[in-house]
Structure formats: C-alpha cells, structure tokens
N, CA, C, O and CB atoms as a CASP TS submission, in Angstrom:
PFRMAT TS
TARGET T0000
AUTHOR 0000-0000-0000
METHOD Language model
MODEL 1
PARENT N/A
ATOM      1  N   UNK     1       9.118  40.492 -28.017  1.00  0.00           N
ATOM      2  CA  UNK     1      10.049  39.410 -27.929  1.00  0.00           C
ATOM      3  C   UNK     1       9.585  38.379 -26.902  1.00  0.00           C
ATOM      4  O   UNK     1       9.951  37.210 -27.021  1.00  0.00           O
ATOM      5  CB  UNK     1      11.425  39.934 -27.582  1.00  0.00           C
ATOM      6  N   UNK     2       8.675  38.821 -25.749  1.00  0.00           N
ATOM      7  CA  UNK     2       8.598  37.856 -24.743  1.00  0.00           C
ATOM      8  C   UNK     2       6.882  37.282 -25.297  1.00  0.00           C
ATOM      9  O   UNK     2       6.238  36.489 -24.610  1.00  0.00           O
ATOM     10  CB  UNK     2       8.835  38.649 -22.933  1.00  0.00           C
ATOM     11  N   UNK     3       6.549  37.643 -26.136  1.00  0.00           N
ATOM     12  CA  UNK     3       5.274  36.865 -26.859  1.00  0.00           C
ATOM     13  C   UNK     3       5.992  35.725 -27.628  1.00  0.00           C
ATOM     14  O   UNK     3       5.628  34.560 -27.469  1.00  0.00           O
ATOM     15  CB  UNK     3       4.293  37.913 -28.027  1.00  0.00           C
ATOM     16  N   UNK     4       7.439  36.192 -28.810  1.00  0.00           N
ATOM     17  CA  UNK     4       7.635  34.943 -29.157  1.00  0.00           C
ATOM     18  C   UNK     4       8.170  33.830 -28.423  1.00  0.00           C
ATOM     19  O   UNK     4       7.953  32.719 -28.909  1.00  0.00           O
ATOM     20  CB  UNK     4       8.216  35.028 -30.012  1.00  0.00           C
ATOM     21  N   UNK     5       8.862  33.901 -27.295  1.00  0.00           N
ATOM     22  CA  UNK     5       9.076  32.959 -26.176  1.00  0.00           C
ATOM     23  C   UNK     5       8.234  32.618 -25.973  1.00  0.00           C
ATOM     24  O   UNK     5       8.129  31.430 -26.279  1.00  0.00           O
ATOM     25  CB  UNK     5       9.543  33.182 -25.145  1.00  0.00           C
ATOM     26  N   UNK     6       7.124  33.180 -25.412  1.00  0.00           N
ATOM     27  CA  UNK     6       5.926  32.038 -25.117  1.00  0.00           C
ATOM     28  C   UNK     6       5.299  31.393 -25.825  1.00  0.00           C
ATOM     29  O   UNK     6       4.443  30.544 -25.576  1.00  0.00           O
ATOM     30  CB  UNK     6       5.004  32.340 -24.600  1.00  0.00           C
ATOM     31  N   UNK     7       5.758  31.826 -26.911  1.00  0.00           N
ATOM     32  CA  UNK     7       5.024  30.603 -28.678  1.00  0.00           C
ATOM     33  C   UNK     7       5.830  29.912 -28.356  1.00  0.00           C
ATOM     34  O   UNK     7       5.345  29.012 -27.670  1.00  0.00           O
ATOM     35  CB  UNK     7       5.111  30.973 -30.725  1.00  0.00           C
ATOM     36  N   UNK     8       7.141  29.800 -28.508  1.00  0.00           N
ATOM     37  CA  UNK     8       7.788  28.870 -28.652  1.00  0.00           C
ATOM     38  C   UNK     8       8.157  27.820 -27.251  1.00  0.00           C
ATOM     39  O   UNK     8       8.775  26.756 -27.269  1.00  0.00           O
ATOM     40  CB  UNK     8       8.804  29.468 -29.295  1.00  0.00           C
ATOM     41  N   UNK     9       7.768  28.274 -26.503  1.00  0.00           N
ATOM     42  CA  UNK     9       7.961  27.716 -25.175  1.00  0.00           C
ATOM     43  C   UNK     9       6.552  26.707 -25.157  1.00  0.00           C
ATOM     44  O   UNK     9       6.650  25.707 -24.445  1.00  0.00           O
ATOM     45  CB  UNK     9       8.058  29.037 -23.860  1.00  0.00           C
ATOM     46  N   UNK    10       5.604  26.854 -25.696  1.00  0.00           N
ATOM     47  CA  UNK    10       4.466  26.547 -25.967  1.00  0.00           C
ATOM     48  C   UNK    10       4.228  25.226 -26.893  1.00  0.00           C
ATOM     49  O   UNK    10       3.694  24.187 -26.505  1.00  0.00           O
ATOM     50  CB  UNK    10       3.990  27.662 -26.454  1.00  0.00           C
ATOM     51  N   UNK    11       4.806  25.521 -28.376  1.00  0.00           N
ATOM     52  CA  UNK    11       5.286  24.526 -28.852  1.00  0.00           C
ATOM     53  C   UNK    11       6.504  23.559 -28.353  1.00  0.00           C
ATOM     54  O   UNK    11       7.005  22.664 -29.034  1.00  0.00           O
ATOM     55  CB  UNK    11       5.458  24.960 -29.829  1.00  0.00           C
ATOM     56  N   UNK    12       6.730  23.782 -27.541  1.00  0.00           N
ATOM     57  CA  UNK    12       8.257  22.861 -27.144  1.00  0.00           C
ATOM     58  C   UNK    12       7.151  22.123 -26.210  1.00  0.00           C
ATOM     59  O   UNK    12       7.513  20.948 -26.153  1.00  0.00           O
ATOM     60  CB  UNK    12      10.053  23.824 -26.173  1.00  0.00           C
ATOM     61  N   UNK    13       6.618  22.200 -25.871  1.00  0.00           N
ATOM     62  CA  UNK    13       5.560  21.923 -24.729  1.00  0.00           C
ATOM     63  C   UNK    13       4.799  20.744 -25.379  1.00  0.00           C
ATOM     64  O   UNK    13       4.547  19.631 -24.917  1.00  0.00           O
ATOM     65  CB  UNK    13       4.481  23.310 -24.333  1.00  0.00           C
ATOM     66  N   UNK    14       4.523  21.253 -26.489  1.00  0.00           N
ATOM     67  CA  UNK    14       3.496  20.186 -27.343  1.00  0.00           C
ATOM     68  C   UNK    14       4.228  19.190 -27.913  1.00  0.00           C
ATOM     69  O   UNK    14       3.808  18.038 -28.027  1.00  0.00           O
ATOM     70  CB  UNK    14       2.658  20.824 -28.572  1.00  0.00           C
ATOM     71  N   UNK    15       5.377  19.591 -28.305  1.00  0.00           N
ATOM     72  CA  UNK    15       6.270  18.618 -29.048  1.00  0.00           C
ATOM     73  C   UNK    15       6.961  17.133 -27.951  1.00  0.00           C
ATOM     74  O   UNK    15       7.169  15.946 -28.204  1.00  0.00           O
ATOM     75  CB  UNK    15       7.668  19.737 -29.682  1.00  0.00           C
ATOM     76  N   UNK    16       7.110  17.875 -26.872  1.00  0.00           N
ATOM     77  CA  UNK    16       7.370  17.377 -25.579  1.00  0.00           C
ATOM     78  C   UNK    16       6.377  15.955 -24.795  1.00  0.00           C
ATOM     79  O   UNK    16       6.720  14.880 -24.301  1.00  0.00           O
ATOM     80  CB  UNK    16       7.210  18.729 -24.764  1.00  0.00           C
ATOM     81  N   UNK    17       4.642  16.835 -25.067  1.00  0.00           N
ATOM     82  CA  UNK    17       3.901  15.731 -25.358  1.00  0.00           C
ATOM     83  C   UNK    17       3.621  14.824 -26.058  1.00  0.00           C
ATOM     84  O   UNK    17       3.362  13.653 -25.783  1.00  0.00           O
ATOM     85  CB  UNK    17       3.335  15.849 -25.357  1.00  0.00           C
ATOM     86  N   UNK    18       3.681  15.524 -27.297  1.00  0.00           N
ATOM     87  CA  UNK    18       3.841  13.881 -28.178  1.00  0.00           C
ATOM     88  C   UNK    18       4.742  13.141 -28.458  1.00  0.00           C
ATOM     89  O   UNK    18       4.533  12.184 -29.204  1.00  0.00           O
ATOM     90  CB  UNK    18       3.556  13.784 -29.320  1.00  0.00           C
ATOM     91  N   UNK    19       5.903  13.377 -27.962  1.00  0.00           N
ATOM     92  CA  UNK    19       6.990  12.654 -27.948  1.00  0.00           C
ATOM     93  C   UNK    19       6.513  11.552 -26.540  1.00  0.00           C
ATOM     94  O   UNK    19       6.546  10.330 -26.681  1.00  0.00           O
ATOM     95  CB  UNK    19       8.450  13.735 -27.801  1.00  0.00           C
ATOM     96  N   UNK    20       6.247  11.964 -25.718  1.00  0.00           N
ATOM     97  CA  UNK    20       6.157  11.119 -24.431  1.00  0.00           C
ATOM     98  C   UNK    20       4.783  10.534 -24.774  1.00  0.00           C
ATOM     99  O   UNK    20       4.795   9.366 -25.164  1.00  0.00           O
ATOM    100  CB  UNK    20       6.241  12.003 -22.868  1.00  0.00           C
ATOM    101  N   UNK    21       4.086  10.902 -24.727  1.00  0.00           N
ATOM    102  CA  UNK    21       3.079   9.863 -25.865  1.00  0.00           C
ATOM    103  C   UNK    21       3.190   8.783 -26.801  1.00  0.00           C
ATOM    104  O   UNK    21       2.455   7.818 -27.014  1.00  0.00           O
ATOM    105  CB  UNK    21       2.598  10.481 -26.707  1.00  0.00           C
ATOM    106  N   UNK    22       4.152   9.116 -27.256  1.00  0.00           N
ATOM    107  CA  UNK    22       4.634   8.037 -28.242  1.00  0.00           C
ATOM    108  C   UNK    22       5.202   6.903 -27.969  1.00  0.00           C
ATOM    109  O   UNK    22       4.887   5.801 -28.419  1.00  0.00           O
ATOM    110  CB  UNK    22       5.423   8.441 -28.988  1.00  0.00           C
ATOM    111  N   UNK    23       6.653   7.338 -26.696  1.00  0.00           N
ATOM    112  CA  UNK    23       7.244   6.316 -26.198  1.00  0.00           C
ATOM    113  C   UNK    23       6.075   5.822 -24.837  1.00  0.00           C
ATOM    114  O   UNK    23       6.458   4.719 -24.447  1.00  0.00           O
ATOM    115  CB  UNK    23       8.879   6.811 -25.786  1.00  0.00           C
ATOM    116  N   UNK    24       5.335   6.090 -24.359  1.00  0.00           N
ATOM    117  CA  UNK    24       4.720   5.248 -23.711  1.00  0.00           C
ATOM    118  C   UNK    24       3.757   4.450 -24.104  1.00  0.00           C
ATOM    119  O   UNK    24       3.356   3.492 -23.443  1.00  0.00           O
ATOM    120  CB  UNK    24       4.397   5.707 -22.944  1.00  0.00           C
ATOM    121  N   UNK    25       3.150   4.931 -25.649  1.00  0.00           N
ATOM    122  CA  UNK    25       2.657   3.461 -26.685  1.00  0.00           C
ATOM    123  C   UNK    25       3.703   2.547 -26.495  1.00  0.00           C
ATOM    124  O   UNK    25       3.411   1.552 -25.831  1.00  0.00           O
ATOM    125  CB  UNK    25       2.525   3.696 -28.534  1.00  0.00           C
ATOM    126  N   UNK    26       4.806   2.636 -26.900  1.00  0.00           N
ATOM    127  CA  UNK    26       5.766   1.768 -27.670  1.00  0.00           C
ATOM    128  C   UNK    26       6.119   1.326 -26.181  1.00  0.00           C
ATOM    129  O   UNK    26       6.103   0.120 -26.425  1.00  0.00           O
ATOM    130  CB  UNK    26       7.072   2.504 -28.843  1.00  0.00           C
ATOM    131  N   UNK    27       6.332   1.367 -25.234  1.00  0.00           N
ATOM    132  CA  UNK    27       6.889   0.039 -24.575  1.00  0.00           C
ATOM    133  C   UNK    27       6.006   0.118 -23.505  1.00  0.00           C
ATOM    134  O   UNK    27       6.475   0.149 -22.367  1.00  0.00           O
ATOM    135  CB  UNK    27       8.542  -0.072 -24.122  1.00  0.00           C
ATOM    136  N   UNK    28       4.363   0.169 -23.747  1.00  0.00           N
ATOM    137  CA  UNK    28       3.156   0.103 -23.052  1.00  0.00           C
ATOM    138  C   UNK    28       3.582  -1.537 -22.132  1.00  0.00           C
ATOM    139  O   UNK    28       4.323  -2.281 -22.774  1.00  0.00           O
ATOM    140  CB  UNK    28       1.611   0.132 -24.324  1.00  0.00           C
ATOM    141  N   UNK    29       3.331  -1.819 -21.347  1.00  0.00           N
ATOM    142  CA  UNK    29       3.903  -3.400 -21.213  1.00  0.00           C
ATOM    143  C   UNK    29       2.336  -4.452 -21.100  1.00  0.00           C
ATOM    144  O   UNK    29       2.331  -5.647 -20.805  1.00  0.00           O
ATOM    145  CB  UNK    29       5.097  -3.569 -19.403  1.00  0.00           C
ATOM    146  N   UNK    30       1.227  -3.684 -21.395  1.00  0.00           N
ATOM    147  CA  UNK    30       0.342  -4.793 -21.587  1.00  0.00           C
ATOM    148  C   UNK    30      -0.884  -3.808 -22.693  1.00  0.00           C
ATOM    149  O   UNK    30      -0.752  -2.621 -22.993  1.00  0.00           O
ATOM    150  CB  UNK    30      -0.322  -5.522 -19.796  1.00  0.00           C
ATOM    151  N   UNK    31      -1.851  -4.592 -23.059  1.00  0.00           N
ATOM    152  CA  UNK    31      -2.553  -3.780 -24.605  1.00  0.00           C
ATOM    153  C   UNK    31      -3.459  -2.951 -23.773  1.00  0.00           C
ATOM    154  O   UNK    31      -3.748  -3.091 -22.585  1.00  0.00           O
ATOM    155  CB  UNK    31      -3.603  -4.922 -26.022  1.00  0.00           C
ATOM    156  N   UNK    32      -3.817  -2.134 -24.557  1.00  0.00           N
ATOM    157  CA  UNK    32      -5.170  -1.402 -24.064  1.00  0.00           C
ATOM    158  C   UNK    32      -6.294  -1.808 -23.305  1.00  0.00           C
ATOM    159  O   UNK    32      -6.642  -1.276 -22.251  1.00  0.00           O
ATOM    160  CB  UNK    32      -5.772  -1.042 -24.994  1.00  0.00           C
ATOM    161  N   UNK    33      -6.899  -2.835 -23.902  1.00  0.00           N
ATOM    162  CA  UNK    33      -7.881  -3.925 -23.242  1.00  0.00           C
ATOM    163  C   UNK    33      -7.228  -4.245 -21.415  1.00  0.00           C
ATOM    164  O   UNK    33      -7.805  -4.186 -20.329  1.00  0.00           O
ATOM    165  CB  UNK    33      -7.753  -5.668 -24.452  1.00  0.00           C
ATOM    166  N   UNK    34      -6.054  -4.521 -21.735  1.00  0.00           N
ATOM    167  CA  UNK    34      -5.794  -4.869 -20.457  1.00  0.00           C
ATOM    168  C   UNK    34      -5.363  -3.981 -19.046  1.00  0.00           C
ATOM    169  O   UNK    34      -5.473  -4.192 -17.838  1.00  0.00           O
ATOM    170  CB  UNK    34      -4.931  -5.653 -20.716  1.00  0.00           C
ATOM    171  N   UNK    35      -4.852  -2.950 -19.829  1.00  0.00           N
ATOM    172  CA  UNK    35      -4.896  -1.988 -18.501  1.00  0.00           C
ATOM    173  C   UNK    35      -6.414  -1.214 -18.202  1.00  0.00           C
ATOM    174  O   UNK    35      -6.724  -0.787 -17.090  1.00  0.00           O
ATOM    175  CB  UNK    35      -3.670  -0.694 -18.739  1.00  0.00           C
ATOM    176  N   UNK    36      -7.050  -1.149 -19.087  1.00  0.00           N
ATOM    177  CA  UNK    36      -8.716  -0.698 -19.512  1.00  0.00           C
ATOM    178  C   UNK    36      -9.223  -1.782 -18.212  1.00  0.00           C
ATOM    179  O   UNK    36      -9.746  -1.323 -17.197  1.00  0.00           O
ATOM    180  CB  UNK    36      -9.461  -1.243 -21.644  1.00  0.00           C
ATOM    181  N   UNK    37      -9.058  -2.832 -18.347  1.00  0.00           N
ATOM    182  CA  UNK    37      -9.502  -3.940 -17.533  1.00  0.00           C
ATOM    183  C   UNK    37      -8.871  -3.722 -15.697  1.00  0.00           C
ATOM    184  O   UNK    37      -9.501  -3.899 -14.655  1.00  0.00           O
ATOM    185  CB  UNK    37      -8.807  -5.461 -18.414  1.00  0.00           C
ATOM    186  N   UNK    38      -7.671  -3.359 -15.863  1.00  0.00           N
ATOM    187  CA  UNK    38      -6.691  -3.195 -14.587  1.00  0.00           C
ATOM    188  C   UNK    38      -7.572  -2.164 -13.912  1.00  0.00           C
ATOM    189  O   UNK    38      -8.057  -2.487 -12.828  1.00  0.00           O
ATOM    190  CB  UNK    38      -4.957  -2.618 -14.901  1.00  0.00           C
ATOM    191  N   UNK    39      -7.862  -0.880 -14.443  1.00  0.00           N
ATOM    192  CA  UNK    39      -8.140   0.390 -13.946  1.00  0.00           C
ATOM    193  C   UNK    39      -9.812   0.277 -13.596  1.00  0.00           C
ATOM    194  O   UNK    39     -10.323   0.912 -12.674  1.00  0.00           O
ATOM    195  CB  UNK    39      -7.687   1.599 -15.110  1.00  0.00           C
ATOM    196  N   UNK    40     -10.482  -0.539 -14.391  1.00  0.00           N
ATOM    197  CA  UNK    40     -11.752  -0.730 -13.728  1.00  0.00           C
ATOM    198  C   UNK    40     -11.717  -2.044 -12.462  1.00  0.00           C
ATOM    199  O   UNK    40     -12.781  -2.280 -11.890  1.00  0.00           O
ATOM    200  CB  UNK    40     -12.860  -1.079 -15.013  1.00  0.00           C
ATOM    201  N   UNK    41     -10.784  -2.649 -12.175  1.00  0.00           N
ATOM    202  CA  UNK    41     -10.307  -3.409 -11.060  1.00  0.00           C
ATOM    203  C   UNK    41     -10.294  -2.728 -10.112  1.00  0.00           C
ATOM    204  O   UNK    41     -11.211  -3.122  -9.392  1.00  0.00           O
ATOM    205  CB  UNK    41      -9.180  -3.955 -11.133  1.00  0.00           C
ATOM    206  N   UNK    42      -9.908  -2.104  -9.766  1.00  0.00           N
ATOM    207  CA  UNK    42      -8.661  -1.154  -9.184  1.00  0.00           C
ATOM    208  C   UNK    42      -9.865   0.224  -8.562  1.00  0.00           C
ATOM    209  O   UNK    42     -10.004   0.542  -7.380  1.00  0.00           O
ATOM    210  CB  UNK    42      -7.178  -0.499 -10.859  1.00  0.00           C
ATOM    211  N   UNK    43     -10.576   0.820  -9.724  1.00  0.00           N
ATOM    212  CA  UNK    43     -11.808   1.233  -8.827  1.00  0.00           C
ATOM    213  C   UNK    43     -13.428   0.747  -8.161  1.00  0.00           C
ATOM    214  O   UNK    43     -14.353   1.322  -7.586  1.00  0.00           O
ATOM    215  CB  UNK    43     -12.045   2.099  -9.416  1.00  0.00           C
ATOM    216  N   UNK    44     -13.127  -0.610  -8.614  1.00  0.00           N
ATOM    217  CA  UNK    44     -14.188  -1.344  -8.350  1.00  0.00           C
ATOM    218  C   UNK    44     -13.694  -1.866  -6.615  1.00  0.00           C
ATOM    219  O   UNK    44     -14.485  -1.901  -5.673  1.00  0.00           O
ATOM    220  CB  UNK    44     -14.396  -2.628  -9.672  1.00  0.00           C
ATOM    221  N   UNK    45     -12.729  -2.104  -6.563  1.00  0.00           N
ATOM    222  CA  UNK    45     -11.929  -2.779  -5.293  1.00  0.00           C
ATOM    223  C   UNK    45     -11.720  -1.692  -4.158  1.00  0.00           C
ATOM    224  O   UNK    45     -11.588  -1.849  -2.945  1.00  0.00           O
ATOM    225  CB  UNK    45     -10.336  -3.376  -5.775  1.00  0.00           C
ATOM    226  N   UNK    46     -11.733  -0.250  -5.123  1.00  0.00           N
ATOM    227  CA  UNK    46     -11.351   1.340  -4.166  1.00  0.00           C
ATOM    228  C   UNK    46     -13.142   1.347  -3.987  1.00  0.00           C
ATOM    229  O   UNK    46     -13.413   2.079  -3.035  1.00  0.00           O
ATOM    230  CB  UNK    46     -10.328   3.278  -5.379  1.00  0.00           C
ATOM    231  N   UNK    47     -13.698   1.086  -4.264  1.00  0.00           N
ATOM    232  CA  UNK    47     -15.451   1.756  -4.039  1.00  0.00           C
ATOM    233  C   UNK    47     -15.855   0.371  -2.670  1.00  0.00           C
ATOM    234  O   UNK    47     -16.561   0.558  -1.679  1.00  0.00           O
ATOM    235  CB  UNK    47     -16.945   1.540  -6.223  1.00  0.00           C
ATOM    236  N   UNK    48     -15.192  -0.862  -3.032  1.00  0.00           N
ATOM    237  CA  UNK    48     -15.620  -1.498  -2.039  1.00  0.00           C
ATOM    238  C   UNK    48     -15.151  -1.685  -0.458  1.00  0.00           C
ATOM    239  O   UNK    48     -15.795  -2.122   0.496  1.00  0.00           O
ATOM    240  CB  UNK    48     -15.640  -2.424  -2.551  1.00  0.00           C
ATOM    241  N   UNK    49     -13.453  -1.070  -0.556  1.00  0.00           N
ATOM    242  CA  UNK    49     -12.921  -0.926   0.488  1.00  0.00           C
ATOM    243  C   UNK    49     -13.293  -0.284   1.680  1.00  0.00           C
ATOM    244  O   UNK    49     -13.037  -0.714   2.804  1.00  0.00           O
ATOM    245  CB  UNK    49     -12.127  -0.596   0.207  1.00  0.00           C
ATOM    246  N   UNK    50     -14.147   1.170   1.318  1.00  0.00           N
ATOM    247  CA  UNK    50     -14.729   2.206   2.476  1.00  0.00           C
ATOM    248  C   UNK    50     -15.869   0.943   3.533  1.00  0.00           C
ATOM    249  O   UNK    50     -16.097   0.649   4.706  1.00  0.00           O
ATOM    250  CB  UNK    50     -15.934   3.889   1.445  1.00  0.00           C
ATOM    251  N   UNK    51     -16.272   0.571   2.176  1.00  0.00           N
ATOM    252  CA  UNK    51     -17.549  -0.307   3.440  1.00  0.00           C
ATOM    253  C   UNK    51     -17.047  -1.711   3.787  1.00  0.00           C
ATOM    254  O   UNK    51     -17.849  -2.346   4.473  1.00  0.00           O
ATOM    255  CB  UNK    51     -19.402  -0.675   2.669  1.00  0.00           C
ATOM    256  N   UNK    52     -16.112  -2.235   3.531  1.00  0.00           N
ATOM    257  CA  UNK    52     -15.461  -3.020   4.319  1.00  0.00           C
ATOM    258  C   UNK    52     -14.702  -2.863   5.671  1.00  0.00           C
ATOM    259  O   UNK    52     -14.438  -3.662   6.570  1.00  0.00           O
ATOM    260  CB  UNK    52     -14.810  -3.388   3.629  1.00  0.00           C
ATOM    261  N   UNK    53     -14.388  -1.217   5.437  1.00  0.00           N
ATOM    262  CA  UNK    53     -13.822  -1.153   6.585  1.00  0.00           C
ATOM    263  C   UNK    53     -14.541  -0.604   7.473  1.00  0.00           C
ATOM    264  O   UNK    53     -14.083  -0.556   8.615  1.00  0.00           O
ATOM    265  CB  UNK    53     -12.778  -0.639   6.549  1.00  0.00           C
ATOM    266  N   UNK    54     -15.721  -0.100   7.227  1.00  0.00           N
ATOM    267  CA  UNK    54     -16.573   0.342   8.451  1.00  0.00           C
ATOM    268  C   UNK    54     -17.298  -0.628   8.711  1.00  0.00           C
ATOM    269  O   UNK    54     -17.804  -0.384   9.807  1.00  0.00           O
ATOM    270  CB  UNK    54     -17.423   1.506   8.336  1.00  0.00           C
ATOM    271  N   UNK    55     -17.729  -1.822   8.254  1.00  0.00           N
ATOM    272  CA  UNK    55     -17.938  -3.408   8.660  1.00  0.00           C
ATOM    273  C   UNK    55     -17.124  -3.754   9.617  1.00  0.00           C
ATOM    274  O   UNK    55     -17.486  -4.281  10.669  1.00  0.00           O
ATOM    275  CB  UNK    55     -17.694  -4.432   7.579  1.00  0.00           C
ATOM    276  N   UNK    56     -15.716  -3.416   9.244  1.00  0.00           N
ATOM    277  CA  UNK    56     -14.722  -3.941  10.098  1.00  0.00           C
ATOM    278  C   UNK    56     -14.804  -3.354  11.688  1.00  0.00           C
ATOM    279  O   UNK    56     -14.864  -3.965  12.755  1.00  0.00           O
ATOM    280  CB  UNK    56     -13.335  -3.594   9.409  1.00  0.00           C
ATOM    281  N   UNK    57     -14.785  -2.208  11.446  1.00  0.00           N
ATOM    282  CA  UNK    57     -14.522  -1.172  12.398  1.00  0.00           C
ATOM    283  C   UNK    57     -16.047  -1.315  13.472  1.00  0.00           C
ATOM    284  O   UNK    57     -16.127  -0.897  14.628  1.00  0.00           O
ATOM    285  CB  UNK    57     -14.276   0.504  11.460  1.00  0.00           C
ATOM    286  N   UNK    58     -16.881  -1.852  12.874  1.00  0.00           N
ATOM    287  CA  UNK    58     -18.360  -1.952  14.181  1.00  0.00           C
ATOM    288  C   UNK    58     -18.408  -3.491  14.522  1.00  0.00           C
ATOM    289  O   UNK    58     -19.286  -3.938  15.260  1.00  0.00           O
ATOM    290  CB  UNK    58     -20.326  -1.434  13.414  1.00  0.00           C
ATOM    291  N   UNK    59     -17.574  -4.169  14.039  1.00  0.00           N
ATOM    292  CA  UNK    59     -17.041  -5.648  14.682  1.00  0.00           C
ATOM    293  C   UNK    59     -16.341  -5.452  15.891  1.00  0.00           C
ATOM    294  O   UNK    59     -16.420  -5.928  17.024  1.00  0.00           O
ATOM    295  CB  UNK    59     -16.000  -6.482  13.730  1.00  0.00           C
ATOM    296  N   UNK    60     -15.661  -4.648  15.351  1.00  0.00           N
ATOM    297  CA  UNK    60     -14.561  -4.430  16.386  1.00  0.00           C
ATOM    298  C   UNK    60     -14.715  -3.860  17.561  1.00  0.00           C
ATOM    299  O   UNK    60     -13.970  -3.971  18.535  1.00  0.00           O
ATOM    300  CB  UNK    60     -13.659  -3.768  15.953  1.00  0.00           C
ATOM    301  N   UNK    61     -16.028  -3.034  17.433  1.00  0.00           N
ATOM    302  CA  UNK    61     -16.224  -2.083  18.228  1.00  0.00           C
ATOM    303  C   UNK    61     -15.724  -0.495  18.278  1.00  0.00           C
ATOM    304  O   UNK    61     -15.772   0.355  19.167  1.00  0.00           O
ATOM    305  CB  UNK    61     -15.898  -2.639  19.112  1.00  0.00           C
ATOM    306  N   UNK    62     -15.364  -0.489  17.302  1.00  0.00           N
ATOM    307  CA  UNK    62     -15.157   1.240  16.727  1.00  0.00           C
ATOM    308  C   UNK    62     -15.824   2.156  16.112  1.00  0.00           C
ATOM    309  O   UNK    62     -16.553   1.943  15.143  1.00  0.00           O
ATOM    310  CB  UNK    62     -14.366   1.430  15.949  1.00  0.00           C
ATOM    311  N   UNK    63     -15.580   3.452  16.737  1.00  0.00           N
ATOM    312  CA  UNK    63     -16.472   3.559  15.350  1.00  0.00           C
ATOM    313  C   UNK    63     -15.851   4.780  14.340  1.00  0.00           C
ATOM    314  O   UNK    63     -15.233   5.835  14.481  1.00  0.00           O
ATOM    315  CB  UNK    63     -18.238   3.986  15.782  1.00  0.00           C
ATOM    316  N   UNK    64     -16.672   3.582  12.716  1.00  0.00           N
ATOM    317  CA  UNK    64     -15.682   4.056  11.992  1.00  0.00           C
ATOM    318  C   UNK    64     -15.844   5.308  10.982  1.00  0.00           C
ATOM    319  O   UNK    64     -16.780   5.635  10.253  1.00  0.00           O
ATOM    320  CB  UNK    64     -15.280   2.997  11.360  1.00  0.00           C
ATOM    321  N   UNK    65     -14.865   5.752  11.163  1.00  0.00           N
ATOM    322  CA  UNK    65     -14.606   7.111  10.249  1.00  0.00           C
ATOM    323  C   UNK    65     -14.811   8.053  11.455  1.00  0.00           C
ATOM    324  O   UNK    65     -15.365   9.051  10.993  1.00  0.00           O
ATOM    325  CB  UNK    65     -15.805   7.447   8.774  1.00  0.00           C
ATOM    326  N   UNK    66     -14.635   8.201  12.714  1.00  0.00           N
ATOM    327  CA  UNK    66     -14.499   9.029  13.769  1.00  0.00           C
ATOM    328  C   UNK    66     -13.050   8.798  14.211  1.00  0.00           C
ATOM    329  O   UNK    66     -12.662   7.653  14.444  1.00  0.00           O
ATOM    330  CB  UNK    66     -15.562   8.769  14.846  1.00  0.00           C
ATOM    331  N   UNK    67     -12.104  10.041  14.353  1.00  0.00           N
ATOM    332  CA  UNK    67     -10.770   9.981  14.557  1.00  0.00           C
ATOM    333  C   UNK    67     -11.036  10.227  16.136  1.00  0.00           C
ATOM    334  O   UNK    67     -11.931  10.823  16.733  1.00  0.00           O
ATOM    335  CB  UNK    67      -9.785  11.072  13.638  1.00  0.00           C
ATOM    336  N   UNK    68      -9.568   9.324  16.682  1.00  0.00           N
ATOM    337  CA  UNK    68      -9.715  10.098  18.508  1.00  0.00           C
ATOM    338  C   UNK    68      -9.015  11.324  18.725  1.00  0.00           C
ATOM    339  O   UNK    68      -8.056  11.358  17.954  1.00  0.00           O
ATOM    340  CB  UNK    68      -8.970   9.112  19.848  1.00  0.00           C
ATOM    341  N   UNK    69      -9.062  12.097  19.265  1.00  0.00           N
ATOM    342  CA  UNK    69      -8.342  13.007  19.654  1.00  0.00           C
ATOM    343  C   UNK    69      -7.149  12.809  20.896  1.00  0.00           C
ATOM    344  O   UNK    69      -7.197  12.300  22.017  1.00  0.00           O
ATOM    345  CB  UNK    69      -9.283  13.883  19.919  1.00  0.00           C
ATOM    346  N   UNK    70      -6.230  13.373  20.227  1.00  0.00           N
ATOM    347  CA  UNK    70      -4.905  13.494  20.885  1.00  0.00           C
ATOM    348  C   UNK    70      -4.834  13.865  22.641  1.00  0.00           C
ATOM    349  O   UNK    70      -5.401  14.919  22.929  1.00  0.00           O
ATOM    350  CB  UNK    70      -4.173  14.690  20.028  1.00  0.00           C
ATOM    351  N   UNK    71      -4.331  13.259  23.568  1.00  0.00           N
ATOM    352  CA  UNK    71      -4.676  13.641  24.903  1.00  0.00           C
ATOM    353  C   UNK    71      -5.895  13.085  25.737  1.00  0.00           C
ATOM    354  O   UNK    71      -6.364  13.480  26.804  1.00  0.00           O
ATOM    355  CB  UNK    71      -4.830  14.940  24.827  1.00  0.00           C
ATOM    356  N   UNK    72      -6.316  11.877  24.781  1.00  0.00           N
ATOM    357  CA  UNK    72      -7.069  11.677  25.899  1.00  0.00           C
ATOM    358  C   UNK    72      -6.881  10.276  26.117  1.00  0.00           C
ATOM    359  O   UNK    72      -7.427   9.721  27.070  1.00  0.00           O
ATOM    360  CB  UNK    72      -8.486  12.102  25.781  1.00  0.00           C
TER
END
C-alpha cells in the first residue's frame, strides 16, 4: 500500500509540474528572446563585478577579498 502512495504521490508531483509550467508560459511577461537576453546580462555584469571591485578596493587602499578580523 505504501508503494502505491508513492506512485501516486509521484504523479501528483508531475502533474503539479506541468501545470506550473504552463501557467508560467502563459503570463511569461516578456518572450523568450528577451529574458534569454536578460539572463546573459545579468551574468555578464556578475563576471565583471568581482574585478571591479578589487580595482576598487587597491584604489582605496584595501585589500581586496581579505576580511578584518573582529577585535582589532
């Protein structure tokens, strides 16, 4: 009995996904192309940030990606 629960708990699972699949086609709020476009933004801007900020941080006189320790 506790094998067919987990079939069916299983399929509820799947059914569950493609239902939420579906409604997040349908009121997607921009096309494929364009979030395709967003998400390579978005890690192009995350890959350039690290070395901007350790640019920043030896301007400044820090240095960066070394944390201080507490107490001193």
């Amino acid at each position: 009995m506790a094998e067919e629960n987990k079939g069916q708990g299983l399929a509820w699972l799947l059914v569950g996904l493609g239902v939420g699949a579906l409604v997040a086609i349908l009121y997607a709020p921009k096309s494929g192309r364009e979030t395709i476009e967003d998400i390579a933004r978005g890690a192009r801007e995350g890959t350039e940030y690290p070395s901007s900020f350790k640019a920043g941080c030896r301007a400044g006189g820090h240095a960066g990606g070394q944390g201080q320790r507490a107490g001193r």
